[in-house]
N, C-alpha and C positions, 0 to 999 in steps of 0.2 A: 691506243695500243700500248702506250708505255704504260699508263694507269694501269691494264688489265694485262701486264709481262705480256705481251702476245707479242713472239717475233714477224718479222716479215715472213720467215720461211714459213710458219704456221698457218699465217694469213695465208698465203699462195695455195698450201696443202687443201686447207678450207675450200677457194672459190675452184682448185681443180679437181679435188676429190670429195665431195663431201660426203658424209654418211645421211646427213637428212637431209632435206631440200624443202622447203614451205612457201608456196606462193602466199603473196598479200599486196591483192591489187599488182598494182605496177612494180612493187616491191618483191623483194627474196630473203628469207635469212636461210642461209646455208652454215649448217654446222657438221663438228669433227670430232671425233674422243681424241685424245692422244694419251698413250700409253704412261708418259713420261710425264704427267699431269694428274693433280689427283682433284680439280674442280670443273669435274663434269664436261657436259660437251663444250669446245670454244665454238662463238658463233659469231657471224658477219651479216650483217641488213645490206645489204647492195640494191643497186637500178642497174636494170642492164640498156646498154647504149648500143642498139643495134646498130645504128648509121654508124658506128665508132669499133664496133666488134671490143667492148671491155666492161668492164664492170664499173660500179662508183662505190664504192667503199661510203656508207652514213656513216654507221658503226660499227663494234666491236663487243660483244661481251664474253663474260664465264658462269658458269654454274646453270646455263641455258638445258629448259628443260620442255620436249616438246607436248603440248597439251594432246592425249587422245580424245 
């Protein structure tokens, strides 16, 4: 996250509201535009931990762009 300026609150915005959502496998990258931002969608890879109700954070990127 520090690499790629991504605050926490970003992150948060990301796995609660995302604009896109992509399954892969057992995996998710959930990403967000943000206005205030001019490198494209930020995105998150998470595992979701159902026995745990939370996400796992892999990573983090920018400039994320989803394939049609």
């Amino acid at each position: 996250m520090m690499e790629r300026l991504i605050t926490t609150e970003e992150l948060t915005q990301i796995l609660d509201k995302p604009d896109v959502s992509v399954e892969q496998g057992s995996k998710w990258i959930l990403a967000k535009e943000f206005p205030n931002r001019n490198d494209n969608l930020i995105a998150a890879v998470v595992v979701e931990r159902e026995d745990k109700n939370l996400w796992v954070v892999i990573t983090v990127m920018v400039q994320f762009e989803k394939r049609v």
